[in-house]
C-alpha positions as CSV (number, residue, x, y, z in Angstrom):
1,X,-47.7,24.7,36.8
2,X,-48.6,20.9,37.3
3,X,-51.9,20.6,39.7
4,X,-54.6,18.1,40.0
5,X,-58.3,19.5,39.4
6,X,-60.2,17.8,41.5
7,X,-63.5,18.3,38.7
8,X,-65.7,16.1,40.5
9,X,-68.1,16.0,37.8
10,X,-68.1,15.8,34.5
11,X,-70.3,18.9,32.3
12,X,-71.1,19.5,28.9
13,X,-67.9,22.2,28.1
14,X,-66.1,21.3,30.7
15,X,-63.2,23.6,30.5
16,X,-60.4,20.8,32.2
17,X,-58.9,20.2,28.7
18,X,-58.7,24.0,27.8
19,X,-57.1,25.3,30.8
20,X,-53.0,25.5,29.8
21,X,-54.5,28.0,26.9
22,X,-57.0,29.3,29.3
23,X,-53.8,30.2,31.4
24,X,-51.9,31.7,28.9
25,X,-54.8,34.7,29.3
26,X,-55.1,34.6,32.6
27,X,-53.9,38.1,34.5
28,X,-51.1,37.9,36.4
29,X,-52.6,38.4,39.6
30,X,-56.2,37.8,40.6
31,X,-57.1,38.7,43.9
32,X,-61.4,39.0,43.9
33,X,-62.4,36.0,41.4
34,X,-66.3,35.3,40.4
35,X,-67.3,32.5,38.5
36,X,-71.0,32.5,37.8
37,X,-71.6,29.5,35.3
38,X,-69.7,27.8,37.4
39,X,-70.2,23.8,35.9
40,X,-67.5,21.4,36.8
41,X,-65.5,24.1,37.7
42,X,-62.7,23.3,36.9
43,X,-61.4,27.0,36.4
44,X,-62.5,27.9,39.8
45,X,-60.1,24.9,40.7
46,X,-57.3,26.0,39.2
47,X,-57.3,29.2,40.0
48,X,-57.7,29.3,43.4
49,X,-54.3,26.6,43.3
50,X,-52.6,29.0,41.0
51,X,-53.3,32.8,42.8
52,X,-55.5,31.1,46.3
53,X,-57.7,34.4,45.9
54,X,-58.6,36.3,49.5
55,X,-62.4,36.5,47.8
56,X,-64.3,33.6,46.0
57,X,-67.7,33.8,44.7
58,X,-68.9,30.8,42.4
59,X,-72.5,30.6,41.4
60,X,-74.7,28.9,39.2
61,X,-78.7,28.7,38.5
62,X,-78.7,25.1,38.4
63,X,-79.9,24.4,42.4
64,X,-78.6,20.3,42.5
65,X,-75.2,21.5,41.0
66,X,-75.0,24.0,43.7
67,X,-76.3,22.1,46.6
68,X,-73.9,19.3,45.5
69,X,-71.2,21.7,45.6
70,X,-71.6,23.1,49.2
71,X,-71.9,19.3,50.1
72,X,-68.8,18.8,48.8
73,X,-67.8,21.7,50.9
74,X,-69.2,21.3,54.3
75,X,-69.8,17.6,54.3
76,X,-67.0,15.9,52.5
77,X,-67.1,12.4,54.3
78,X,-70.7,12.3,54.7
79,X,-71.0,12.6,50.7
80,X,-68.9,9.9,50.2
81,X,-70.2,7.0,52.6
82,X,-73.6,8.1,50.1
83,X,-71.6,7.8,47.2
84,X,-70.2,4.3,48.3
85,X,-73.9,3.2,48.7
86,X,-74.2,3.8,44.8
87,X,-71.3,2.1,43.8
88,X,-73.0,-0.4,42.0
89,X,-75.0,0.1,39.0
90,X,-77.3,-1.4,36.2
91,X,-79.3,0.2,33.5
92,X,-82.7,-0.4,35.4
93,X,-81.1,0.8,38.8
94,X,-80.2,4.2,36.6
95,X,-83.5,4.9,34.9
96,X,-85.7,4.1,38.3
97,X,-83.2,6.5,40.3
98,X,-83.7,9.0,37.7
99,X,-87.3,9.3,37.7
100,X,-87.5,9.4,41.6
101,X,-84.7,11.9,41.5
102,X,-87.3,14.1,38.7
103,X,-90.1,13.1,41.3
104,X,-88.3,15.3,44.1
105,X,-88.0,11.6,45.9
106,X,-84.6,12.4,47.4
107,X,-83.4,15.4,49.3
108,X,-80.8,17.0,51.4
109,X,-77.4,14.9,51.0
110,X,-79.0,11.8,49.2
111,X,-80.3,13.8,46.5
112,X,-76.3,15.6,46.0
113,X,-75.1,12.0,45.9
114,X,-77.7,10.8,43.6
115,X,-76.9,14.4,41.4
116,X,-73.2,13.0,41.5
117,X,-74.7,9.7,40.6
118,X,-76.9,10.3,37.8
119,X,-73.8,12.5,36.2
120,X,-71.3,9.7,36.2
121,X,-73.7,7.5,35.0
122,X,-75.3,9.4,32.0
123,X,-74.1,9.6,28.7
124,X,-71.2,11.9,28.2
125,X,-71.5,13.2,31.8
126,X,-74.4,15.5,30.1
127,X,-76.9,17.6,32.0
128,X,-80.2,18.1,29.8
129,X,-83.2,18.5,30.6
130,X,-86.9,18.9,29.4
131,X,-89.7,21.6,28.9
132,X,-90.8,20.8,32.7
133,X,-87.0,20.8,34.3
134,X,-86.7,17.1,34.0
135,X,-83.4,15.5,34.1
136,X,-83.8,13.4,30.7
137,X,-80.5,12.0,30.0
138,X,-80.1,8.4,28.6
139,X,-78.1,5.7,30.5
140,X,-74.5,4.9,29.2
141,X,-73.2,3.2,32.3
142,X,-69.8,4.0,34.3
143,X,-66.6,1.9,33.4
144,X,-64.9,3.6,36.3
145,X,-65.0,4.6,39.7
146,X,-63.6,7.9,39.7
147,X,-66.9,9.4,41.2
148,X,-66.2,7.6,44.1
149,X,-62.3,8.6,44.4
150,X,-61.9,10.2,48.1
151,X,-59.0,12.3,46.9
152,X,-60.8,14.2,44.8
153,X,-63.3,15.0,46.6
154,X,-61.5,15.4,49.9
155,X,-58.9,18.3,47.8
156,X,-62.0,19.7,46.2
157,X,-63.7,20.2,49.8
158,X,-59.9,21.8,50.7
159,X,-60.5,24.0,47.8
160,X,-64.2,25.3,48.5
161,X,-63.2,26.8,52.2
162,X,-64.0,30.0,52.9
163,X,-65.2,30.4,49.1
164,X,-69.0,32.0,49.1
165,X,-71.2,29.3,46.7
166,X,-74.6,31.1,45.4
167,X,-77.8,29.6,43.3
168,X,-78.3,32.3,41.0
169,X,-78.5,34.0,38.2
170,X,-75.1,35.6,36.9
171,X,-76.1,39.2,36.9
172,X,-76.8,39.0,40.6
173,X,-72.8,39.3,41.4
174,X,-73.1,42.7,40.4
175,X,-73.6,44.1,43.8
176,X,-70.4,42.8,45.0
177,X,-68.4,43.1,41.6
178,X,-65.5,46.0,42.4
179,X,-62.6,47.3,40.1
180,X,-59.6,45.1,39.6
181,X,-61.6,42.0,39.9
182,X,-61.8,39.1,37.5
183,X,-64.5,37.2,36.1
184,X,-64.5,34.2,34.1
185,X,-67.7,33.4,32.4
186,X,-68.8,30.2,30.6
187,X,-72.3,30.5,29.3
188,X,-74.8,28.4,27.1
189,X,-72.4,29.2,23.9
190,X,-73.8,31.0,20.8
191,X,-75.1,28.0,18.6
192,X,-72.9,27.1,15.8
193,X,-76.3,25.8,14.1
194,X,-80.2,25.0,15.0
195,X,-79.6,21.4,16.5
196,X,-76.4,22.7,18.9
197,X,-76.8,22.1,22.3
198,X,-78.4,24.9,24.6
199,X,-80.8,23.0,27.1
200,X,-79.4,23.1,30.9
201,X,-82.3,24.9,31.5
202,X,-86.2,24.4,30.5
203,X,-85.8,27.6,28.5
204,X,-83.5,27.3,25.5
205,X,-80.4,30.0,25.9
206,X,-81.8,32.4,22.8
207,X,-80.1,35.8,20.9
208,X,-82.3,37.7,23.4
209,X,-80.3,35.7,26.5
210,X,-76.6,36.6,24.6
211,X,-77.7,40.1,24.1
212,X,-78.2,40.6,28.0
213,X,-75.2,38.7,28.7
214,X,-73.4,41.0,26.4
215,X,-74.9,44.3,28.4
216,X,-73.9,42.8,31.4
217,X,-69.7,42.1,30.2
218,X,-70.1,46.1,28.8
219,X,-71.6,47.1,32.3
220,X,-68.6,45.0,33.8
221,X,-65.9,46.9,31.8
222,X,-67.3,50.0,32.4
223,X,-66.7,49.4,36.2
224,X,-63.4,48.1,35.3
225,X,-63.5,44.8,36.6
226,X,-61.1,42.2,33.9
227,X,-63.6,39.6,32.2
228,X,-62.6,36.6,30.7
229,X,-65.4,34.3,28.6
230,X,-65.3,31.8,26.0
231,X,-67.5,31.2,23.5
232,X,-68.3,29.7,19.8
233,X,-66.5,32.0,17.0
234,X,-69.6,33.3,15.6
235,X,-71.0,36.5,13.4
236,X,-73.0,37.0,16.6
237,X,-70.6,36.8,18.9
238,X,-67.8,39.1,17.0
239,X,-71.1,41.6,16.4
240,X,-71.7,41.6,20.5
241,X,-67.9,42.1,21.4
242,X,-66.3,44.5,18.8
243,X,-62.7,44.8,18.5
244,X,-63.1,48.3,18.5
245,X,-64.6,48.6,21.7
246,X,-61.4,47.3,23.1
247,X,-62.5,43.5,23.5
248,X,-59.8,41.4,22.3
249,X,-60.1,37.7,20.5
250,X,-58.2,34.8,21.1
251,X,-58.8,31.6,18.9
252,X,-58.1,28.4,20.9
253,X,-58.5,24.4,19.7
254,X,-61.1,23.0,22.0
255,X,-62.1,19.4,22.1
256,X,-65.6,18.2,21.8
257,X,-66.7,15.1,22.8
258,X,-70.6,15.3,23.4
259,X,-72.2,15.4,20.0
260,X,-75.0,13.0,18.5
261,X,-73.2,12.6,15.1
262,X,-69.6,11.0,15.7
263,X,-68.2,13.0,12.9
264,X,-69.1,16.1,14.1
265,X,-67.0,15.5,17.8
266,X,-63.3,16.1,17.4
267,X,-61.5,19.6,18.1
268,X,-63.0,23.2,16.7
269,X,-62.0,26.5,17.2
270,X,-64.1,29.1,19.6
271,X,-62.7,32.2,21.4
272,X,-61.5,33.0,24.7
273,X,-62.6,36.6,24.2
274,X,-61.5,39.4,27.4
275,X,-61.8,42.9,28.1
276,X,-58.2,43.8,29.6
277,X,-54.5,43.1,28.5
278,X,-52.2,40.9,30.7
C-alpha cells in the first residue's frame, strides 16, 4: 500500500524508514489503536491511512511535541503563516531562538512553530536536552524547506481529526485500554552501550524505567490487548520478554543515522517484539 506520511518532524528513531517491515506485523484489523511514545508519528500516520481506526489515542510526555501536534490539528493554517515567518535562517538566528525558546520567551502557537523550527534546524532533527529540560542541540542548518510544505501539514491535520492527543505518561492509557486493542510502543530503547542515546528527558531512561515498562506490556497482555514495540536486541530486553511467556521476536534491519561517530551510523538489527500472532 503506497501512502504519503505526512511526518512533519523529524525524531531520533523515527520509525518512517521501518514501516513496510513494521507492516508485515501489523494485525489484520485494528480498530482501538494507542500510541503513547508517539514522536514523529509516523506509525500513527500510517495506520490510521491503512485501517482509519473508530478510536485514536496518541500521547507523549514531551509537552512542545504535544502542543505542536494539536496545532497541527486544530490550527493548520495558522501554523503555517508562523512557519513562513521562519523561513529564513542563520546560525546566530538559531542559537538566539533557542535560548529564548529554553527561557519560556514564546508560547501558544509561536512557541509550536518555533518547536517545528528548532527541529528542522538542529542537527539530525535530534531532540536532547539537559539536566534542567533545556533544549541543547547544536545548529546544522536546513538545506530544504520541507518544514514549511503545506501538503504535509494540511494531510497531517486531515489525519489528527477526531483522534484524542494526550501529554502524558504511557501508563496513564490504562484506564481506557480494552481487549482487542492495539498498542504500538516506541520507548527510549535499551542501550546497546554507556554512551547510547537516552536523553529526551532530564532523567536518563534507566533498567529501573525498562523494568516498569516491561510490567506495564505483561499487565497489557494479561488484559488482552495486542502490543507491538521495538526495541535494541539486547540480553536485557530478551530477559524482560521471554519467549516462553508467549512474546514473540522479530529481527528487522533498521537504519541509523544520528550517531556522533560516522562509523558507528549505518543499518543494525533490533526487534519488533509483540505479544499476539497475526
Amino acid at each position: 500500500m503506497v501512502m504519503k506520511i505526512p511526518a512533519f518532524l523529524k525524531w531520533a528513531g523515527g520509525k518512517r524508514r521501518l514501516l513496510p517491515q513494521i507492516d508485515e506485523h501489523l494485525p489484520k484489523k485494528i480498530d482501538r489503536y494507542f500510541e503513547p511514545f508517539l514522536g514523529a508519528g509516523a506509525v500513527f500516520f500510517y495506520i490510521k491511512q491503512k485501517y482509519n481506526p473508530s478510536f485514536c489515542m496518541i500521547s507523549d510526555v514531551n509537552e512542545d511535541l504535544i502542543e505542536t501536534f494539536k496545532a497541527v490539528r486544530d490550527r493548520p493554517v495558522e501554523l503555517i503563516l508562523e512557519l513562513r515567518k521562519l523561513e529564513e535562517s542563520t546560525k546566530e538566528k538559531y542559537y538566539l531562538t533557542r535560548t529564548k525558546f529554553n527561557e519560556n520567551k514564546y508560547a501558544g502557537l509561536k512557541r509550536c512553530a518555533i518547536f517545528v523550527y528548532l527541529n528542522k534546524h538542529c542537527f539530525n532533527g535530534l531532540y536532547r536536552v539537559n539536566t534542567k529540560g533545556e533544549f541543547n542541540v547544536p545548529y546544522r542548518g536546513c538545506p530544504n524547506k520541507s518544514m514549511f510544505d503545506e501538503e504535509t501539514i494540511l494531510l497531517a491535520s486531515k489525519l489528527l481529526q477526531g483522534v484524542i492527543i494526550k501529554c502524558q505518561d504511557y501508563e496513564a492509557i490504562r484506564a481506557h485500554v480494552e481487549e482487542g486493542d492495539f498498542i504500538y510502543l516506541d520507548p527510549c530503547y535499551d542501550p546497546l552501550k554507556k554512551t547510547s542515546f537516552a536523553k529526551y528527558t532530564p532523567k536518563r531512561f534507566c533498567d529501573e524505567d525498562s523494568d516498569r515498562l516491561a510490567c506495564f506490556v505483561a499487565e497489557m497482555g494479561r488484559r488482552e490487548a495486542r502490543v507491538l514495540f521495538s526495541n535494541n536486541i539486547t540480553d536485557g530486553v530478551k530477559k524482560r520478554y521471554p519467549m516462553n511467556e508467549g512474546y514473540i521476536w522479530e529481527r528487522v534491519s533498521c537504519p541509523r543515522s544520528i550517531n556522533s561517530v560516522g562509523s558507528d551510523r549505518g543499518r543494525i538489527q533490533e526487534f519488533l517484539i509483540k505479544n499476539y500472532t497475526i
